[in-house]
C-alpha positions as CSV (number, residue, x, y, z in Angstrom):
1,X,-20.2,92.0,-312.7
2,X,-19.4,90.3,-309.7
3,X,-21.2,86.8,-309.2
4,X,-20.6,84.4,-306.0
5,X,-22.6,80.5,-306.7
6,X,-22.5,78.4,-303.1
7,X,-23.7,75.2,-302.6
8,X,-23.0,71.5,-301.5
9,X,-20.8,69.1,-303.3
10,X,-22.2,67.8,-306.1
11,X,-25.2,70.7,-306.4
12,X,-24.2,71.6,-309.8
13,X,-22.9,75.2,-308.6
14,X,-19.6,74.6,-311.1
15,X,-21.9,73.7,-313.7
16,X,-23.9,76.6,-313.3
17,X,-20.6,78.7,-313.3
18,X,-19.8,77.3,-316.3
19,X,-23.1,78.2,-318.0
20,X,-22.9,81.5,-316.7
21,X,-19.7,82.1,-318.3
22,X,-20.3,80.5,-321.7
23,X,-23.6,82.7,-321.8
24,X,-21.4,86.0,-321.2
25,X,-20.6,85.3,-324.6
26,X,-16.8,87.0,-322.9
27,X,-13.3,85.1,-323.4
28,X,-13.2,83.1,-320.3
29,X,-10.5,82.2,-318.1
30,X,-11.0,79.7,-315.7
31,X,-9.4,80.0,-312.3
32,X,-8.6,76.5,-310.6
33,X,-7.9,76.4,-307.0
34,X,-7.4,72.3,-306.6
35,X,-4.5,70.8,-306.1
36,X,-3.8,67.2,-306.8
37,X,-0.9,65.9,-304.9
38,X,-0.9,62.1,-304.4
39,X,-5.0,61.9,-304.3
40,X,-5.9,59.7,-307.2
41,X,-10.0,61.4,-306.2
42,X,-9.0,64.9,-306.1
43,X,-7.3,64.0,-309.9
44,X,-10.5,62.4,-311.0
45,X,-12.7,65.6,-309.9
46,X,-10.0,67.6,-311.5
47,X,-10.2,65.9,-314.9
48,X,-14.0,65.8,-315.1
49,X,-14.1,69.3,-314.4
50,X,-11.4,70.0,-317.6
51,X,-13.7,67.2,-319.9
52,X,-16.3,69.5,-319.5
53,X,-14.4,73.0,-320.2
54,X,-14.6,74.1,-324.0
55,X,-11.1,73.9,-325.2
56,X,-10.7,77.3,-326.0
57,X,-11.5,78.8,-322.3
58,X,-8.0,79.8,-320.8
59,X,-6.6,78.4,-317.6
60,X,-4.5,79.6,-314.4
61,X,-3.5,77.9,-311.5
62,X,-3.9,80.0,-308.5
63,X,-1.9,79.3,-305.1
64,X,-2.0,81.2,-302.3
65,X,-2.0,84.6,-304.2
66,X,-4.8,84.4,-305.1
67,X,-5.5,88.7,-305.5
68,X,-1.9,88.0,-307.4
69,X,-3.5,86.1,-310.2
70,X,-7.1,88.1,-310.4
71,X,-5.0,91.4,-310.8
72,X,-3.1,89.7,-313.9
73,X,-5.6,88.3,-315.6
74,X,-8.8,90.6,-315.1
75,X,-9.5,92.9,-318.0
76,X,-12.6,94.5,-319.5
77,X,-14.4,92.4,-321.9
78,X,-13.2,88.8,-320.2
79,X,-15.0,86.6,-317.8
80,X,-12.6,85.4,-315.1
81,X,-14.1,81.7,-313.5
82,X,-12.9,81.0,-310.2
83,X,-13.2,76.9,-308.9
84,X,-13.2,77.3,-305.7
85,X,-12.9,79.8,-302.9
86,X,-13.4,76.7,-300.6
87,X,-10.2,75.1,-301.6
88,X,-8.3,78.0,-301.8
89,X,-9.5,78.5,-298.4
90,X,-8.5,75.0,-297.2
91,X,-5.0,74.9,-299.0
92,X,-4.4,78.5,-297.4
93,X,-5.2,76.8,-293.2
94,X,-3.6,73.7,-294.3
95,X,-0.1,75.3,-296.0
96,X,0.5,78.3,-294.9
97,X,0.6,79.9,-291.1
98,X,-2.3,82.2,-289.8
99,X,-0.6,85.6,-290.7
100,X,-0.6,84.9,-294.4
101,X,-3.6,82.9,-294.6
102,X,-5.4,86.2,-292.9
103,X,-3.2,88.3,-295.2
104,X,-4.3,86.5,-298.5
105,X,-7.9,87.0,-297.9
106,X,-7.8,90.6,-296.8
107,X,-5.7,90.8,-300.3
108,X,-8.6,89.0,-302.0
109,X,-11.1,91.0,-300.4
110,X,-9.7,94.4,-301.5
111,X,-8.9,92.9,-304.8
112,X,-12.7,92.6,-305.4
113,X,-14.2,96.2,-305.8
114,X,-11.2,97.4,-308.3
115,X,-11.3,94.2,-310.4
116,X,-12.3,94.7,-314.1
117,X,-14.5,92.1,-316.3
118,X,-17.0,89.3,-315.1
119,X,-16.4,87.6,-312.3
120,X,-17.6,84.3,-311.2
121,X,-16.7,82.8,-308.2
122,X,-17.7,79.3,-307.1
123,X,-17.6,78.2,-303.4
124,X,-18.7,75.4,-301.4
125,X,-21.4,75.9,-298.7
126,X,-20.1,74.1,-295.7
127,X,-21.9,75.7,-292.3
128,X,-25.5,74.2,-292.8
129,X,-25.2,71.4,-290.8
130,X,-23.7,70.1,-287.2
131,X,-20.7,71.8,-285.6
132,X,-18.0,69.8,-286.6
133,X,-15.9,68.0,-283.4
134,X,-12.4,68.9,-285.2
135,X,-10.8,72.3,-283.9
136,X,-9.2,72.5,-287.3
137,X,-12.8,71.8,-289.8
138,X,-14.7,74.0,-286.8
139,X,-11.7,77.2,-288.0
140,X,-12.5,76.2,-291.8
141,X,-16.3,76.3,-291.4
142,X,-16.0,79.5,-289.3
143,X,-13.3,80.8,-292.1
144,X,-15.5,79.8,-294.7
145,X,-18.8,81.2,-293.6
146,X,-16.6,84.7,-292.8
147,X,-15.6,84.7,-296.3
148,X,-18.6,83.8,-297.8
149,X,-20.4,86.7,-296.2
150,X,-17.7,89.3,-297.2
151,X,-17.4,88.0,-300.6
152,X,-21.4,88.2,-301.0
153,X,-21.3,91.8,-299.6
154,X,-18.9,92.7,-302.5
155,X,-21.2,90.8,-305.3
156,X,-23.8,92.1,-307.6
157,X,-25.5,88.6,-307.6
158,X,-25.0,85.9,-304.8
159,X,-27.0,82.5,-305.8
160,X,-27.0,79.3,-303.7
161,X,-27.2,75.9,-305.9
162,X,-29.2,72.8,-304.6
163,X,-29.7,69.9,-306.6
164,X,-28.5,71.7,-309.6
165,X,-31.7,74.6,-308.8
166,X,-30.2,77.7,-308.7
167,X,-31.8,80.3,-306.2
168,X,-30.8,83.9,-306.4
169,X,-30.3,85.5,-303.1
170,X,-28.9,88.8,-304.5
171,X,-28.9,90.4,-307.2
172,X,-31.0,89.8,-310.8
173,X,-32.3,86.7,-311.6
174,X,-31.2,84.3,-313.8
């Protein structure tokens, strides 16, 4: 099972992720994406995020390579929580030049089908407001929404969060 939750910061789409996973009743591995560098914020979201993970859930740290670490660690049996595409995305524009951040996602993309287990896959929904002015957030939304739509195409169930609601948009519900 393949399972893609989008929403807004703070929408409760990581919680739901989280739920989903426990409920497997599967081994889980969670998948983090952030990165803190020298952002005291970025640590703070980071450690709530752990405070709330039961201690016996696995963890990877996934850089660029991200198809890398999903090959590794996907098995039958084992639920596999990615947190987030959207970061992923943005460390991949931010670090990395255009070839291998195009490369990486076509490796994630054709990672998908072939990978065993559950997987969930959290992202942020970023394109449902006004065109950003920056050339560089206009090429993440446009990134973004790209991926969001081929990563939806490849799931059994796509749900959107608001306000910690979860609506279904493909698949069974929940």
């Amino acid at each position: 099972m393949k399972e893609l939750i989008l929403g807004g910061v703070r929408s409760g789409k990581s919680a739901l992720a989280e739920r989903l996973a426990l409920e497997s009743g599967l081994p889980v591995t969670y998948v983090a994406t952030a990165r803190v560098r020298d952002d005291e914020e970025m640590r703070q979201r980071i450690q709530h995020h752990q405070d709330r993970r039961p201690d016996d859930w696995g963890l990877v740290e996934a850089g660029a390579e991200l198809a890398d670490v999903l090959h590794q660690h996907a098995r039958p049996g084992h639920c596999l929580l990615v947190d987030c595409l959207t970061l992923w995305l943005t460390h991949l524009l931010w670090d990395e030049d255009e070839n291998t951040c195009r490369q990486e996602q076509t490796r994630f993309l054709e990672a998908l089908p072939a990978l065993p287990g559950h997987l969930i896959m959290v992202s942020n929904e970023t394109s449902m407001g006004i065109v950003p002015m920056g050339e560089l957030t206009r090429r993440f939304c446009d990134e973004a929404g790209r991926l969001h739509q081929a990563v939806a195409a490849r799931s059994d169930r796509v749900v959107l969060t608001v306000a910690g609601l979860p609506l279904v948009l493909k698949g069974e519900s929940i």
